[in-house]
C-alpha positions in Angstrom: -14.1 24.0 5.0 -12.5 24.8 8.2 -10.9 21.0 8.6 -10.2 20.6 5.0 -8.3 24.1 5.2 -6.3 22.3 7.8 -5.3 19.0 5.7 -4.0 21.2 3.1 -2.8 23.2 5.1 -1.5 21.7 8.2 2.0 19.4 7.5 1.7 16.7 10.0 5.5 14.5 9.9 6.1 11.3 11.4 4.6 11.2 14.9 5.0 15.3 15.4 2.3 17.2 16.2 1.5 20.6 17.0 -0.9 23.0 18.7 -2.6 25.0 16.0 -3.0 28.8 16.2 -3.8 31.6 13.6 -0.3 32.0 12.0 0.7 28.3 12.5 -0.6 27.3 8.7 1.1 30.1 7.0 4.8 29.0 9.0 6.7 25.9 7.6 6.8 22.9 10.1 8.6 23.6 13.2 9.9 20.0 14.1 13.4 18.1 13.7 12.0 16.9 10.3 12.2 19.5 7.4 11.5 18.8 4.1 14.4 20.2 2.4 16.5 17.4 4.9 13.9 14.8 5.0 13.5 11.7 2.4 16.6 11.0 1.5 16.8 7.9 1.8 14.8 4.9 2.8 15.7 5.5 6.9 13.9 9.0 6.4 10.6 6.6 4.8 10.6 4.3 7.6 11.2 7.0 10.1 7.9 8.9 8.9 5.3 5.9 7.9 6.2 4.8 11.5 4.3 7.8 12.3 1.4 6.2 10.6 0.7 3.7 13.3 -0.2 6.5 15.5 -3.7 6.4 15.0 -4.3 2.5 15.4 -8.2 2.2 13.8 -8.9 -0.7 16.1 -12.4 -1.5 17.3 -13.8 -3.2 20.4 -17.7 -2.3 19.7 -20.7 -1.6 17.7 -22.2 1.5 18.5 -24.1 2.8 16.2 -25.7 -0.4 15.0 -28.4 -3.1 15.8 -25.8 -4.5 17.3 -26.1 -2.5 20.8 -29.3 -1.9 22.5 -28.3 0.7 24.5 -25.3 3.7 24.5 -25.6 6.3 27.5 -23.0 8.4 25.5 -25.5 8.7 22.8 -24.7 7.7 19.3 -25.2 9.3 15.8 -27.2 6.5 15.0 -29.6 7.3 17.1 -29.3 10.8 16.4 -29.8 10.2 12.5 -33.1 7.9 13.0 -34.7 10.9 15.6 -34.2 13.1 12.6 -31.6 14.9 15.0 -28.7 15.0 12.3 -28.7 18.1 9.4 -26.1 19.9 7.6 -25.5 22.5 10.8 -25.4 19.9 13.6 -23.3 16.9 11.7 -19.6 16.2 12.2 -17.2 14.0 10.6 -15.5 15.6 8.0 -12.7 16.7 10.1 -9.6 14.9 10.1 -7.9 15.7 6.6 -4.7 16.2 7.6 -3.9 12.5 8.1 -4.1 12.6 4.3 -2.0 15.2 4.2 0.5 13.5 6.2 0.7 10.3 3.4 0.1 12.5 0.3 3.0 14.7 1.6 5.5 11.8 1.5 4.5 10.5 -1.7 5.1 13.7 -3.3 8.6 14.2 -1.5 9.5 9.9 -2.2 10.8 11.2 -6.1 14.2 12.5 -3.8 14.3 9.3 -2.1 17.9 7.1 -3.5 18.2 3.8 -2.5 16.9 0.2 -3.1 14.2 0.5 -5.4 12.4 -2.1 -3.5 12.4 -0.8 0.0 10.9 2.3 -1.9 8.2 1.1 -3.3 7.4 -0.7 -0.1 7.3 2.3 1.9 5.4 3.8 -1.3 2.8 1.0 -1.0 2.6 1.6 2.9 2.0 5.4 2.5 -0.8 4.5 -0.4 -2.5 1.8 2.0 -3.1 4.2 4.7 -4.6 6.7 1.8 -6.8 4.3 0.5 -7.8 3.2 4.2 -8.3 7.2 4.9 -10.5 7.1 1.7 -12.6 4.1 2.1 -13.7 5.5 5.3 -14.9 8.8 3.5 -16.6 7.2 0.8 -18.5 4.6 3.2 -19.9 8.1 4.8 -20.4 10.6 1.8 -20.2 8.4 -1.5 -18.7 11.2 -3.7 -16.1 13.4 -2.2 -12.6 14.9 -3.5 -10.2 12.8 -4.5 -6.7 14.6 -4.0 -3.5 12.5 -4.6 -0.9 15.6 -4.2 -0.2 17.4 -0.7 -1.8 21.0 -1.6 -1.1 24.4 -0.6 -3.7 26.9 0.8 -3.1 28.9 -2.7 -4.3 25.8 -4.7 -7.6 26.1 -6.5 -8.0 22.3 -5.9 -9.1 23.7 -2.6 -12.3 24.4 -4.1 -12.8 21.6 -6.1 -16.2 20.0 -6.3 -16.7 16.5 -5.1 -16.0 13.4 -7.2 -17.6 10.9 -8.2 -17.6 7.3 -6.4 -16.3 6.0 -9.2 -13.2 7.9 -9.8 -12.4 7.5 -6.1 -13.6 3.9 -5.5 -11.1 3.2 -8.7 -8.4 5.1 -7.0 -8.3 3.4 -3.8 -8.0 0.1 -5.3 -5.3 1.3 -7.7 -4.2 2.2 -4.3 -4.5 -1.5 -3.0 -3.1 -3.2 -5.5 -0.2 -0.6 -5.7 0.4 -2.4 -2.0 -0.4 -5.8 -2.8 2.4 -5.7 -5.5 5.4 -4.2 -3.4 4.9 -3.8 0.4 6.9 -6.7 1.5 5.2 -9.6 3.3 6.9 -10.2 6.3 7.3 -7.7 8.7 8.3 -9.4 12.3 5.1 -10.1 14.2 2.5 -8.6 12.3 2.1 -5.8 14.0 3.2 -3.7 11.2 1.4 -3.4 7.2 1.9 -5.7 5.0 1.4 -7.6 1.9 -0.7 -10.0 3.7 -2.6 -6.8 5.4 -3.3 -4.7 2.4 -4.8 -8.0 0.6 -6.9 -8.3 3.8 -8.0 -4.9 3.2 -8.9 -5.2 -0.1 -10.7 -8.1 0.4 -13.0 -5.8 2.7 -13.2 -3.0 0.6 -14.0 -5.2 -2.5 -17.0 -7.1 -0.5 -18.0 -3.6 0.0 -18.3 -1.8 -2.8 -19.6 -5.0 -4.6 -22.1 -5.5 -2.4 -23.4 -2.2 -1.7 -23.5 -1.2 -5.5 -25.6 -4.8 -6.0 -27.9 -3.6 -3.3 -27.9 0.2 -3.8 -30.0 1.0 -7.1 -30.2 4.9 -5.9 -25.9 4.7 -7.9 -27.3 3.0 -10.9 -24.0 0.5 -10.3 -25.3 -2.4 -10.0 -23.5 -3.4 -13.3 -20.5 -3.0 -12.3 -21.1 -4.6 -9.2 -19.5 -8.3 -10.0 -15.4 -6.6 -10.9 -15.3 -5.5 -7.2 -16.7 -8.8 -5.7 -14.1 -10.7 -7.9 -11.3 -9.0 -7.1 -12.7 -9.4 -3.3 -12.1 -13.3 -3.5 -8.8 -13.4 -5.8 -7.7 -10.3 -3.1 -8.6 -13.9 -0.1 -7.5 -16.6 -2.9 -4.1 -15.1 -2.3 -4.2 -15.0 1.6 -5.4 -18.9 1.7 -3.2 -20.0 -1.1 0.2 -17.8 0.9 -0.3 -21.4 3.3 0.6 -18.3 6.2 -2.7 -17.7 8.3 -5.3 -20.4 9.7 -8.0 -20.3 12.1 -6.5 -20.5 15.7 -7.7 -23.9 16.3 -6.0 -26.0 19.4 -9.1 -27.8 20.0 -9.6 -26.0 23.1 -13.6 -24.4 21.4 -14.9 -21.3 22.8 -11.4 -20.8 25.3 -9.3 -20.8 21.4 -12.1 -18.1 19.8 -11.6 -16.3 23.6 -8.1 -16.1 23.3 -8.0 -14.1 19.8 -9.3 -10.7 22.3 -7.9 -11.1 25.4 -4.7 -12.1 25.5 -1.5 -10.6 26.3 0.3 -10.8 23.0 -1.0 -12.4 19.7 3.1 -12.9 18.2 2.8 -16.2 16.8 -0.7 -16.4 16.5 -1.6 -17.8 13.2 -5.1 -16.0 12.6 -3.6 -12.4 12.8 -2.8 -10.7 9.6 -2.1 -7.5 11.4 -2.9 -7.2 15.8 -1.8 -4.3 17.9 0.3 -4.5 20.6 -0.3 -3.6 24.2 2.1 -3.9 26.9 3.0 -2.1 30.3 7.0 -2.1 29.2 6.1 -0.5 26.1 3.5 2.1 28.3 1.0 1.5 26.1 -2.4 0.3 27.1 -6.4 0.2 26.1 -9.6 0.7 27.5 -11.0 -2.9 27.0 -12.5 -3.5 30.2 -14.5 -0.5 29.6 -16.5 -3.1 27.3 -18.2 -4.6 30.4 -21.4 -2.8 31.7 -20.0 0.6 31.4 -21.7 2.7 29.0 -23.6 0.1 26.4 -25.3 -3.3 26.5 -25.6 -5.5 23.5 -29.1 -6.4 21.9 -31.3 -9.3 21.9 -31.7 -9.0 18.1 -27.3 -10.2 18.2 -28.1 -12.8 21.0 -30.9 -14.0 19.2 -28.4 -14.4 15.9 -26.7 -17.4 17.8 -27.4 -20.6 16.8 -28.5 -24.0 19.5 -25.8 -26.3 19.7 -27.2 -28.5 17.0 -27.0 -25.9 14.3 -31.1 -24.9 14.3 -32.0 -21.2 15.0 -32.6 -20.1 18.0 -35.6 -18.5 16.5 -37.2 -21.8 15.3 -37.9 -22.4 19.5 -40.9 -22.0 20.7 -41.3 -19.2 23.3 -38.1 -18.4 22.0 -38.7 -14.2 22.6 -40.1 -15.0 25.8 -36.8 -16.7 27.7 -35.4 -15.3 30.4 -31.7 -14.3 30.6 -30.8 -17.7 31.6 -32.5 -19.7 29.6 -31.3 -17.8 26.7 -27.6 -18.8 26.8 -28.8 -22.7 27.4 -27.4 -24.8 24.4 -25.7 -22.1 22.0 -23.2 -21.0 19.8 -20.3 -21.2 22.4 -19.4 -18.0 20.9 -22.6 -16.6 22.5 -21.2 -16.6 26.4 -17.8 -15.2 24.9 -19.5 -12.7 23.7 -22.1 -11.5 26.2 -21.4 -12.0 30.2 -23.0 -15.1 30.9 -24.5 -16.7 33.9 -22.0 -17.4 36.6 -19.4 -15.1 35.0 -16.8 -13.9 37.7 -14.0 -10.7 37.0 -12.0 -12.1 39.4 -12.7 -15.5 38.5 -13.8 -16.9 41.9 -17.5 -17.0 43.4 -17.8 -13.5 43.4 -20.3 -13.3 40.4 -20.7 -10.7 38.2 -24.5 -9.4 37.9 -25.5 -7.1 34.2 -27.5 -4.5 34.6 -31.0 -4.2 33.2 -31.0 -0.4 33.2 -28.5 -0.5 30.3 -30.5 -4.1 29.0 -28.6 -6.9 30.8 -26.8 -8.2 27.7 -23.3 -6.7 28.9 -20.5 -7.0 26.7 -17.8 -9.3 27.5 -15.4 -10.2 24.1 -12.5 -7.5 24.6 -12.8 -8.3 28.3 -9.3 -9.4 30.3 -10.1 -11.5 32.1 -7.0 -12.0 33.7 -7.4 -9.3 36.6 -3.4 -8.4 36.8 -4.3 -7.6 32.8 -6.7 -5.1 33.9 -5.0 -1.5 35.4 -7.3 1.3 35.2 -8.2 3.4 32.2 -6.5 3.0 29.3 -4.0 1.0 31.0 -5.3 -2.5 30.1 -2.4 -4.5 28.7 -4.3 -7.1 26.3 -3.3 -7.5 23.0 -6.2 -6.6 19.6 -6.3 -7.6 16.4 -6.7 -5.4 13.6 -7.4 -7.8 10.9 -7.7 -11.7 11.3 -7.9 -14.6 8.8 -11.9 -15.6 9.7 -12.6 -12.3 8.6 -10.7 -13.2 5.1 -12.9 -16.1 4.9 -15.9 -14.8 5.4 -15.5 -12.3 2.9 -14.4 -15.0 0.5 -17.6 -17.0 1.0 -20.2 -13.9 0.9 -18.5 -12.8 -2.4 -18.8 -16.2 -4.4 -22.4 -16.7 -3.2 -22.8 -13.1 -4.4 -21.3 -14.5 -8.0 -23.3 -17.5 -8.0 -19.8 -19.4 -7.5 -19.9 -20.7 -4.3 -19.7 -24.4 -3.6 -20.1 -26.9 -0.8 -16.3 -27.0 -0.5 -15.8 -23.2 -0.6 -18.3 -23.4 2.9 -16.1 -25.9 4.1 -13.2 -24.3 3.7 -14.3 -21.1 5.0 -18.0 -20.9 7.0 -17.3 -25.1 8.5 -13.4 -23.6 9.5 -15.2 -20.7 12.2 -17.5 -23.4 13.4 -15.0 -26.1 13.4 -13.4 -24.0 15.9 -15.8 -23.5 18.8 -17.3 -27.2 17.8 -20.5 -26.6 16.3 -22.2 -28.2 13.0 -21.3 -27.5 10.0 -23.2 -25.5 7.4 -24.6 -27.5 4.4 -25.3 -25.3 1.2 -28.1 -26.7 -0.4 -30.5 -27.7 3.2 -29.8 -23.5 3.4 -30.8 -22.9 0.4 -33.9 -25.1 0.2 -35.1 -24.0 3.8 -34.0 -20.2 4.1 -34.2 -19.3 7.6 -37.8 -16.6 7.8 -36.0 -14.8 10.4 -32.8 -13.6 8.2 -34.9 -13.4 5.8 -37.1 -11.1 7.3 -34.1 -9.2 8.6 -33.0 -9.3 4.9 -35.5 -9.2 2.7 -33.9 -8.0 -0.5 -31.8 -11.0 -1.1 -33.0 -13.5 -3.4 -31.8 -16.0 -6.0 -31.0 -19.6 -5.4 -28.1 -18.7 -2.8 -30.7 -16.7 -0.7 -30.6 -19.4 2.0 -26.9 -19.8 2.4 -26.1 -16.0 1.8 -28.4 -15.2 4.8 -26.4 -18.1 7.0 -23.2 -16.3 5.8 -24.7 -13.1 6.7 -25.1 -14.8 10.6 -22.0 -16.2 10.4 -20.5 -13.0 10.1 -22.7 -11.2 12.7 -21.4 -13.8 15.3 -18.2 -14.1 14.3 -17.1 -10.9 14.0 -19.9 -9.0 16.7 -18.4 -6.3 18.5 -15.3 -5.3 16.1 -16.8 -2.5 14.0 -17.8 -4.3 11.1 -21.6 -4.4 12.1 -22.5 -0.8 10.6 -20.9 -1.0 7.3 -22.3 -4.0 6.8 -26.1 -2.9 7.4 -25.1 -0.2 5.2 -23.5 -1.9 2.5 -26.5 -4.6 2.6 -29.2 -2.0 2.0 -30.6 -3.3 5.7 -31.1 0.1 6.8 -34.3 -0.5 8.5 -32.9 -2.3 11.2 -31.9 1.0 12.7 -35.6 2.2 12.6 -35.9 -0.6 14.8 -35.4 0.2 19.1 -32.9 -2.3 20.0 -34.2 -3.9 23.1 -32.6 -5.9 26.1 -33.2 -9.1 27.8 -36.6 -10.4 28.7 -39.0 -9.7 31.9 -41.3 -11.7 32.3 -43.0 -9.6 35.8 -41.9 -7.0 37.6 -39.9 -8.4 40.9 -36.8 -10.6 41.5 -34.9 -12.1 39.0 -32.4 -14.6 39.0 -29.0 -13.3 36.8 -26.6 -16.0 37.5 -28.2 -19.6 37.2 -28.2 -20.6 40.9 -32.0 -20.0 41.3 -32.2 -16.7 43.6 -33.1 -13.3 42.3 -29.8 -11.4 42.4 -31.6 -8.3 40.9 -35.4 -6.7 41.3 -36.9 -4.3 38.5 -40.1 -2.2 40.5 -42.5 -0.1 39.1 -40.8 2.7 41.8 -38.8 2.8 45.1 -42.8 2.6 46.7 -43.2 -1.0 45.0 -43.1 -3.7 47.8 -45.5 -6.0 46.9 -43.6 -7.2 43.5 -40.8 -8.1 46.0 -43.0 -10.2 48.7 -42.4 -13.7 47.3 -39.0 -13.4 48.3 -37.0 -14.5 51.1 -36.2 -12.4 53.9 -32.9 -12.3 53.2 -32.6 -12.4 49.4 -35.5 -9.4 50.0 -32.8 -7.3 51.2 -29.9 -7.8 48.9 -31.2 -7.5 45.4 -30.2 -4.6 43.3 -33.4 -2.6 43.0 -34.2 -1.3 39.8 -36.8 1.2 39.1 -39.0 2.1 35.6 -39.8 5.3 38.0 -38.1 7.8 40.4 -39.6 9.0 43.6 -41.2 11.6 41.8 -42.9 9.2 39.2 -40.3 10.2 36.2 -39.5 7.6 34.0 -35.9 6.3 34.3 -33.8 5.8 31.3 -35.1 2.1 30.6 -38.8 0.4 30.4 -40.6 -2.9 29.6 -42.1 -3.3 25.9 -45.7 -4.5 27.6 -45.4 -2.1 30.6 -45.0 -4.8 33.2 -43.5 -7.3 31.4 -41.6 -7.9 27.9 -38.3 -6.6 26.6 -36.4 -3.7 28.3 -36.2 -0.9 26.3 -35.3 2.6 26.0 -35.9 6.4 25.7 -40.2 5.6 25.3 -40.2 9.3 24.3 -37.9 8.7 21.7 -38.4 5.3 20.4 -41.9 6.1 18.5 -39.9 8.6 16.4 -37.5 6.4 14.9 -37.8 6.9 11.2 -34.8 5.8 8.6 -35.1 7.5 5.7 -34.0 5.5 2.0 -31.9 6.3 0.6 -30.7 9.3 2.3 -29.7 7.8 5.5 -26.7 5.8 4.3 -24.8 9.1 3.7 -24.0 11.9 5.9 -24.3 15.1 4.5 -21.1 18.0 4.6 -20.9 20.4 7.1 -22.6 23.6 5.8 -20.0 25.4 7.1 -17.6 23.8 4.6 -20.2 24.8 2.3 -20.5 27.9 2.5 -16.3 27.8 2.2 -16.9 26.0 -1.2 -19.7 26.6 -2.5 -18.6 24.1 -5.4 -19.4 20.7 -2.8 -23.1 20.2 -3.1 -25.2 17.9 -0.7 -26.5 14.4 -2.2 -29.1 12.1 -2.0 -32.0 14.7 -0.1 -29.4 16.3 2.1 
């Protein structure tokens, strides 16, 4: 209750902020913006939603999904499946005062004078970042409490129990549309909200909600599953009919899908509905090259996901699991190598080749990557420009919600699914072979879809893995799919197939060794002399004979894998785990919220 305490309590304005101590939430804002002054006029609005942009939501990874096979930082994920997360140890419910911060301008907007346009546009900006804020809450807990006013710490709403999904799930798109119909559609570069962006986001949440109340039989929703899904694909009809965005096509294939995250500025691009901008004259940076080899590795179970060249799974090879890291980007999904560092990859784009590392799983992540070096300055001072959301994204949300409805048609794919892999110049889908030969490895993955789109909903379902891998989507969408299990699942790395040298970037020498321990010569004696000595050793054991932090599935051999003491423990539990529970602390504050779902 602590944190909630503080979005009542705490009155964040524009960009201010302050330190909090124990008298600080009984004291009226100390900044140059004071109420009794403030929101007078539509300057005063755009002064304070500019504040808004503060907190820029973008992503550049997956933790805490099958996406990523490893994360040295740890992840909740992992937490949540090693039965690690309760009500005492949890976080998350903690950052209420950024809905302070819009509900405290909405209730102030009635003193506003001036064009009644411009101020119901910066109405509809202050009620997209609410229903933003609330989406997020509602992915985590499902019911929580709604508030649409600013409150103080006397209120007794402060004690309010939580409320149902439905109430809030109907207030956030109230929300949405609220923006759709007045925030004003062209704002500059797009690197501001607006009508084009809060369509994009209700396209998301509608895909969502639809989808997960479909799956999710534990809300007794499922009925009311189909309202959301529609208003999903009018929400994109709208964005493809506006003639605005298109897939960033020049022909160039995997170097035009490349350039959408690593680039210095996306102005003009016509796939970004909203990017943010990074540049050294504006002193602001990100930590994109952090992507690469740092502190996670990507999984074989995303790698896999890529299609060959001529549109067939990966999976239908045989020996597929059983390829070594070269062979596995041989004839794919150009998307593939811009995704994961590839054989022959250099940073500074000469013969100095970069090498993964197979004690984080060898499947390093590159999309996000600058790969022009001058773009690259130290931490959090890499100048390349990300997008928040893009039009692919739009269209694959349009495509998954018709073959939800039963809707979908050959020319909805090709406007949509055939667009992303006109792009990087691969085949295009074709509805009905999809539907009459469903692919057993999404379908495995997936096994509770079914009907006669279960083919080309599962091909949509890849499409949007690839597509959109590394960008935060990946977790919400296990969620929402009802695909938990795939997080009981150990993620695992690139293939071994003995211990010894192994060549990492397609020129035939071992550029790396994996040993049994620093002891282990004889796995290294087929070498030359001179590749011998300058391999990158890599050991399942320490001098003393502890394990390190990685190991082979079959001991000497098979996938690398991680934390053997933990991996054997990995239970997810239905439904509970696709909710968090609340803090008992904030429990114990109110003792009107009550846990859900087993918590």
């Amino acid at each position: 209750m602590k944190n909630l305490r503080l979005y009542l309590s705490f009155i964040i304005l524009g960009s201010a902020a302050a330190a909090c101590n124990k008298d600080y939430l009984e004291r009226l804002p100390q900044t140059n913006i004071v109420p009794e002054a403030f929101f007078n006029t539509t300057k005063d609005l755009e002064t304070y939603t500019n504040g808004f942009y503060v907190k820029d939501y973008y992503q550049t990874d997956d933790i805490n999904s099958d996406n990523i096979s490893s994360y040295s930082g740890g992840g909740e994920l992992d937490l949540l499946v090693e039965n690690g997360i309760n009500p005492t140890t949890v976080g998350g419910w903690d950052d209420w005062s950024d809905l302070r911060s819009f509900n405290f301008m909405l209730d102030k907007v009635s003193k506003t004078t001036g064009d009644q346009a411009t101020i119901n546009h910066y109405i509809g900006i202050a009620r997209f970042f609410r229903a933003r804020f609330y989406m997020a809450k509602v992915a985590r807990y499902s019911d929580v409490p709604w508030y649409a006013h600013a409150l103080s710490n006397l209120d007794s709403s402060l004690y309010k129990p939580r409320d149902p999904r439905t109430l809030v799930v109907d207030s956030i798109m109230a929300d949405l549309q609220f923006a759709v119909d007045n925030i004003k559609p062209d704002q500059g570069n797009n690197t501001r909200v607006t009508k084009w962006t809060a369509l994009a986001l209700m396209a998301r949440f509608g895909v969502f909600e639809g989808t997960f109340r479909k799956y999710h039989d534990e809300l007794n929703l499922q009925s009311t599953a189909s309202p959301y899904l529609q208003k999903a694909a009018w929400a994109c009809e709208q964005l493809m009919a506006s003639g605005k965005f298109k897939i960033y096509n020049t022909g160039k294939g995997a170097a035009d899908y490349r350039a959408l995250f690593a680039s210095g500025s996306l102005s003009g691009n016509p796939e970004m509905i909203q990017w943010v901008d990074f540049q050294q004259s504006l002193g602001r940076g990100n930590n994109t090259h952090a992507v690469l080899g740092w502190t996670w590795s990507l999984s074989q179970s995303l790698v896999y996901s890529y299609l060959m060249t001529d549109g067939t799974p990966f999976t239908s090879m045989p020996g597929y699991a059983q390829q070594n890291f070269v062979n596995v980007f041989n004839n794919r999904d150009p998307r593939l190598a811009e995704t994961v560092a590839y054989p022959g990859f250099s940073t500074t784009n000469d013969k100095s080749l970069y090498i993964p590392k197979p004690n984080l799983g060898g499947f390093d992540q590159l999309k996000f990557y600058p790969r022009d070096p001058a773009q690259r300055q130290g931490w959090g001072a890499d100048y390349t420009a990300l997008p928040l959301f893009r039009y692919a994204e739009v269209l694959l949300n349009y495509a998954e919600a018709k073959a939800e409805l039963g809707t979908l048609t050959q020319g909805d794919i090709d406007n949509t699914i055939n667009q992303l892999r006109d792009r990087v110049q691969m085949p295009h889908l074709n509805m009905g072979l999809a539907n009459a030969t469903p692919d057993p490895v999404q379908a495995t993955a997936y096994s509770n879809v079914t009907g006669a789109n279960k083919g080309v909903l599962l091909e949509i379902r890849r499409e949007r893995r690839v597509e959109t891998a590394c960008e935060g989507l990946r977790f919400n969408d296990v969620n929402r799919w009802k695909a938990g299990m795939r997080f009981q699942d150990s993620q695992q790395g690139m293939y071994v197939a003995a211990l010894g040298g192994i060549d990492m970037t397609g020129d035939g020498k071992a550029d790396i060794a994996i040993l049994a321990s620093p002891t282990d010569t004889a796995a290294l004696a087929g070498l030359p002399a001179d590749v011998r000595a300058s391999v990158a050793r890599f050991y399942l054991k320490d001098n003393n004979g502890k394990d390190n932090n990685f190991y082979l599935e079959n001991g000497t051999s098979g996938h690398i894998m991680f934390t053997r003491d933990r991996d054997s423990k990995r239970v997810f539990i239905e439904p509970k785990y696709y909710y968090r529970p609340i803090p008992l602390s904030q429990i114990v504050l109110n003792a009107n919220l009550k846990q859900i779902f087993g918590w």
